[in-house]
N, C-alpha and C positions, 0 to 999 in steps of 0.2 A: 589621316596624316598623324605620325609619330609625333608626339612632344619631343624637346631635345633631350630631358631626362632620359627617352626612353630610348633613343638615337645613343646616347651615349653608353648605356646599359647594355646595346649589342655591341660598342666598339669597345667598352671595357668590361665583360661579363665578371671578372674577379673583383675588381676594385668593389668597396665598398666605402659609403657617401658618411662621411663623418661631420658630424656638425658641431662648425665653429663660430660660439659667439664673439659677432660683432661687438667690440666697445664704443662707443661714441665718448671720445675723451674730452671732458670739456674743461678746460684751463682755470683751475683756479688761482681766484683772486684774494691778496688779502683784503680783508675788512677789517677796517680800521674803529674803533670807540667815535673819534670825531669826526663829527657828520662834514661832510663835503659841502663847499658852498659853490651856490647855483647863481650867476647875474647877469643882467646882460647890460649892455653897453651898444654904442653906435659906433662903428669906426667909417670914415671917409662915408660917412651920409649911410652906413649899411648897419642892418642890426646884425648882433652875433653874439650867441652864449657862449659862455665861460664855464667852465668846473676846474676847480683848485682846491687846494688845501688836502691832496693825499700825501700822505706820510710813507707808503711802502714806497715798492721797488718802480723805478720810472718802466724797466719792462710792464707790470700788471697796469700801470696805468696808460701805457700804450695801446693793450691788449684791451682795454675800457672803452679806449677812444675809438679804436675801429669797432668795437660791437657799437658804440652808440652811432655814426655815423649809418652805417649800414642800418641798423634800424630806422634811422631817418631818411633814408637816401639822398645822403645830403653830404659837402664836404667840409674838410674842415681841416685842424691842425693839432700838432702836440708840443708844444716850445715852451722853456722857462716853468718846467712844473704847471703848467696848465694845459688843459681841453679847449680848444675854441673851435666853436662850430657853428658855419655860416646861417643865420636867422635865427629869431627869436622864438625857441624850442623850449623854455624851463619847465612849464608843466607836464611834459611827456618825458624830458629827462631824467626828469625828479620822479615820476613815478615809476621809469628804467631802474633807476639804481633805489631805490625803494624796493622793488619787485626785488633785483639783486642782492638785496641786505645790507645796502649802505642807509646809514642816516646823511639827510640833506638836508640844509638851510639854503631857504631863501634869501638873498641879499638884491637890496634893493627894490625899485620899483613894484 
């Protein structure tokens, strides 16, 4: 049995196969000097972390907020200049934007 390459190679004898690098474009973020603070709080009897305190543009910190969520499979929100995401996640977040090149403070608890 033909591969398709090879399938292909009789229905286009002339063409010849040029190779295009794929980019994988990943969105950068700025990073900011002050470290991001990390806390959590109980709202309506539920835990839920917090990230505030970025200074750029509220698009990059949207773009934040869905990679962290997705990394936790978890959901959450972005209102008021803050990250909030349902349960109590600081350690794995902090070391999210750690990996990413943000400095973090812990607050609280």
């Amino acid at each position: 049995m033909n591969s398709l390459e090879d399938q292909l190679k009789n229905l286009f004898p002339d063409h010849e196969p040029s190779e295009v690098p794929v980019e994988k474009k990943e969105p950068s973020i700025w990073l900011q000097d002050e470290p991001l603070l990390c806390k959590y709080e109980k709202r309506k009897g539920k835990p839920i972390t917090i990230i505030e305190g970025y200074n750029g543009a509220d698009h990059d910190f949207k773009i934040l907020s869905k990679e962290i969520k997705q990394l936790l499979s978890v959901g959450g929100s972005f209102k008021n200049e803050q990250i909030i995401i349902q349960g109590d996640y600081r350690d794995k977040i902090m070391k999210f934007l750690k990996d990413k090149g943000f400095k973090v403070k812990r607050v609280g608890g």
